[in-house]
N, C-alpha and C positions, 0 to 999 in steps of 0.2 A: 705401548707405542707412543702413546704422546708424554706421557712421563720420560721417555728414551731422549726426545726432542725437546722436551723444556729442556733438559739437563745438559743437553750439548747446547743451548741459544741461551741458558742462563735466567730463566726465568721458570716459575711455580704454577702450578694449577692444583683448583681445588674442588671437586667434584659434588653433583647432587643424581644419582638416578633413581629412575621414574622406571621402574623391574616389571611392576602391574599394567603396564599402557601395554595393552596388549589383545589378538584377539581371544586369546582366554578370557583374558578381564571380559571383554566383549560377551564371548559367550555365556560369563556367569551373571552378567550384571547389563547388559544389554549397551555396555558404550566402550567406547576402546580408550579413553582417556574419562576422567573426574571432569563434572562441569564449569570447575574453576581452574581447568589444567594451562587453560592458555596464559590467567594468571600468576599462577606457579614460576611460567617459564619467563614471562615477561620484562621481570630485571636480571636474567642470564646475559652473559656475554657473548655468550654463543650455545649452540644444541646439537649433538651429536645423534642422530636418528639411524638405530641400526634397522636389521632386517623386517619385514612382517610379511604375513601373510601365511592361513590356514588354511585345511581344509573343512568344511562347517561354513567359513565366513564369508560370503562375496568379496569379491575384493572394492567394489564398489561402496562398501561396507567400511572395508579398513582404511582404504584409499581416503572418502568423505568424512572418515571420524577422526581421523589421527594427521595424515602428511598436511591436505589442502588447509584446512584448519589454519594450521600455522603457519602456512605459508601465508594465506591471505590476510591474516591479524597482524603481523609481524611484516606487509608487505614486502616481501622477499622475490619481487618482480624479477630478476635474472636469475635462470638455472644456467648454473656455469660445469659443461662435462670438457673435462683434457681428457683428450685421446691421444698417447703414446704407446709407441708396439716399443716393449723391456725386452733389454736380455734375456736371455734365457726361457722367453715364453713364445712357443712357435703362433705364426697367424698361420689361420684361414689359407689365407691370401696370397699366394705365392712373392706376390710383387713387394708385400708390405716387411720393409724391415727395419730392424734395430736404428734408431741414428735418424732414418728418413720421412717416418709417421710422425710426426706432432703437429697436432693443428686442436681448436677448441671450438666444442659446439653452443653457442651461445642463444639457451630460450627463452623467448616470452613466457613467465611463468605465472602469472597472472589471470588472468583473461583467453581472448580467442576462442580456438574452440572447445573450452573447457568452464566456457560459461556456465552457469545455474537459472540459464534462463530458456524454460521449454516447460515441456511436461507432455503427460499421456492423458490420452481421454477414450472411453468407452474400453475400460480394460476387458477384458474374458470375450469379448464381442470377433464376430467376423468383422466390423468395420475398427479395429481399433487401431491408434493412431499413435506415434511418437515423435515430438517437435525437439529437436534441437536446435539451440541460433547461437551461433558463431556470435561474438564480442570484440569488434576493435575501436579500442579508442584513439584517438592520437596523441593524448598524452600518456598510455599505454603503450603503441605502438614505438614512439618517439624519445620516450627514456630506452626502450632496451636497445635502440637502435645507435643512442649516443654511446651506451656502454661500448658495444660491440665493434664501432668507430674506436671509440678513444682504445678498446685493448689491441687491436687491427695497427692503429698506429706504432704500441708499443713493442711490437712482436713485428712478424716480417710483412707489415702495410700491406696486407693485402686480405680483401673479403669477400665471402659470398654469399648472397641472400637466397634463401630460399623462397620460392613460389610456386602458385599457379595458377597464373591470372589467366591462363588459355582457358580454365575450364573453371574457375570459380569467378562468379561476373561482379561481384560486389567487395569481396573483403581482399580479395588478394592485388586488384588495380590498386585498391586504396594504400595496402602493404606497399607496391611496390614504389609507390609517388610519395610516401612520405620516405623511403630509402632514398629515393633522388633528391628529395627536399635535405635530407639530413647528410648528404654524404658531402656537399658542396661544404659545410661547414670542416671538412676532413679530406683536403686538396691531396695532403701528402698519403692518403690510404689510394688505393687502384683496388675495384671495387669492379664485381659484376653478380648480374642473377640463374640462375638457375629452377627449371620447373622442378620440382619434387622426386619424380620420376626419375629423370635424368640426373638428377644428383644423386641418387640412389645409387644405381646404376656406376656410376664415377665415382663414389667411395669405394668401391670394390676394386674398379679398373684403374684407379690413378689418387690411391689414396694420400701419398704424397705432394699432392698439387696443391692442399687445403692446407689454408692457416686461421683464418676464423671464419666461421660458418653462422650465419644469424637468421634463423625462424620462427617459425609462431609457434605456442601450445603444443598443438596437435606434431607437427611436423619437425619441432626440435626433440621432441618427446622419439619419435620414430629415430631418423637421425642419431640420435647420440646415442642407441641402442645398436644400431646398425654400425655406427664405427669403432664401439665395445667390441663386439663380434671383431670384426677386421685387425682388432688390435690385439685378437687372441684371447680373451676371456670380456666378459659382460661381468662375471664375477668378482674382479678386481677394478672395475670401475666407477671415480670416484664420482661425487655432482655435490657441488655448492648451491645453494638457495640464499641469495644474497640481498641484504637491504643495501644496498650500496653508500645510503647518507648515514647511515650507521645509527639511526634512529629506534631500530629495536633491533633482537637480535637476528641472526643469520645462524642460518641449518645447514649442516651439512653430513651426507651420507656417504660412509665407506664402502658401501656395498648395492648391488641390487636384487630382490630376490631372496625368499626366504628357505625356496625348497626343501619344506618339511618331507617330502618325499625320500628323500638322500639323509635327514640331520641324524646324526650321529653314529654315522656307517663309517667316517673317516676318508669321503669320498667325498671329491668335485665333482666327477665325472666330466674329466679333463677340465677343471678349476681347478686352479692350486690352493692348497688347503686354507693359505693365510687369508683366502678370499671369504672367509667369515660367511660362507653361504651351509655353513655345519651348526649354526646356532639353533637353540634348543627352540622345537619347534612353536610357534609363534612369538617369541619372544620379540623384545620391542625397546629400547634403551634411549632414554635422552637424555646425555649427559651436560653439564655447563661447566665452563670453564671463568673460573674470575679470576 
């Protein structure tokens, strides 16, 4: 496919994969990438990250050895998901159709609540404990928020932040005031928020109303899952991890989902085949392009 597309835009690519980044690799050798793999990848132009995900492996596991990794070494702070409902592929969703669905879910992929800062204490015990703490910076919160601005402007000016400062008392106030701080710089965007819930809820009911959607971690993560679904497969949905200054490279995946459950039945189960969720079971590819 992308050889199809050099070839019609005129321009070459030349390939390196990474076939062993994998949780096999995992299971025989206890890591899902080489300790110098972020090296490896470090003067690519770009990384193509296909499926993973086994049975054996937590996914917390392959999730911590392999995606975040590079994300956070390569600061690749926007995860950029388009949600278009195509021809020929029915939704869900009675309302959602061809032509009328396009909007972009734009996340914090950094930080939030996807921090590494907690931990457990008195494991095996009746009193045992687990701390997670939520992460926001403002120079965090306030790059992905100019992204999500400046692409709001370029597409049809209009955005929606997600929150829920009703019920989280500290990170989501903060969310929402540095959106007002930032949006003033972006007069010509019309701009409103939304509690989590409720947008939930209205991607379903009014999927069409949405042209950029901007949240945190946790909740852009939900979100662009949720409007995969609505736009009639999760399977053929794409996401960018983007350094945006173009200072290292940028990741991006074709697919979501490995389901080794189904691979090589020749079956979506209502996926369409070219949704690459038939790859051979844990397999793992990062390809670069120079």
């Amino acid at each position: 496919m992308l050889d199809v597309h050099a070839r019609r835009h005129g321009f070459s690519l030349s390939y390196t994969s990474y076939d062993d980044w994998s949780c096999e690799r995992y299971l025989r050798e206890g890591a899902m990438m080489p300790a110098d793999g972020i090296d490896q990848l470090r003067d690519k132009d770009a990384i193509l990250l296909g499926a993973v995900g086994y049975p054996g492996v937590p996914d917390h596991v392959s999730l911590w050895g392999l995606l975040i990794p590079i994300r956070r070494s390569f600061r690749q702070y926007v995860n950029l998901r388009p949600i278009r409902v195509f021809d020929g592929i029915d939704s869900p969703v009675r309302g959602a159709r061809p032509g009328e669905v396009d909007f972009v879910v734009v996340r914090e992929n950094m930080e939030g609540e996807y921090s590494e800062v907690g931990g457990r204490l008195n494991r095996g015990f009746p009193d045992e404990i687990a701390v997670q703490e939520g992460v926001f910076t403002r120079a965090g919160v306030s790059r992905v928020l100019d992204y999500a601005f400046t692409l709001a402007s370029q597409r049809g000016g209009r955005l929606t932040s997600a929150t829920k400062s009703n019920g989280i008392v500290h990170t989501m106030p903060f969310w929402d005031q540095l959106v007002t701080e930032r949006a003033a710089s972006f007069p010509q965007v019309a701009w409103d928020q939304e509690h989590i819930d409720a947008l939930a809820a209205k991607f379903v009911f009014e999927p069409a109303r949405f042209d950029v959607v901007v949240a945190s971690n946790l909740f852009g993560d939900i979100l662009s899952d949720l409007a995969a679904a609505v736009a009639g497969s999760i399977g053929i949905a794409p996401a960018a991890n983007l350094n945006p200054e173009r200072d290292f490279p940028s990741m991006f995946e074709p697919v979501h989902g490995s389901a080794p459950d189904i691979a090589g039945q020749g079956t979506g189960q209502q996926v369409p085949v070219h949704s690459g969720r038939n790859a051979a079971p844990g397999s793992r590819r990062a390809l670069s392009a120079a």
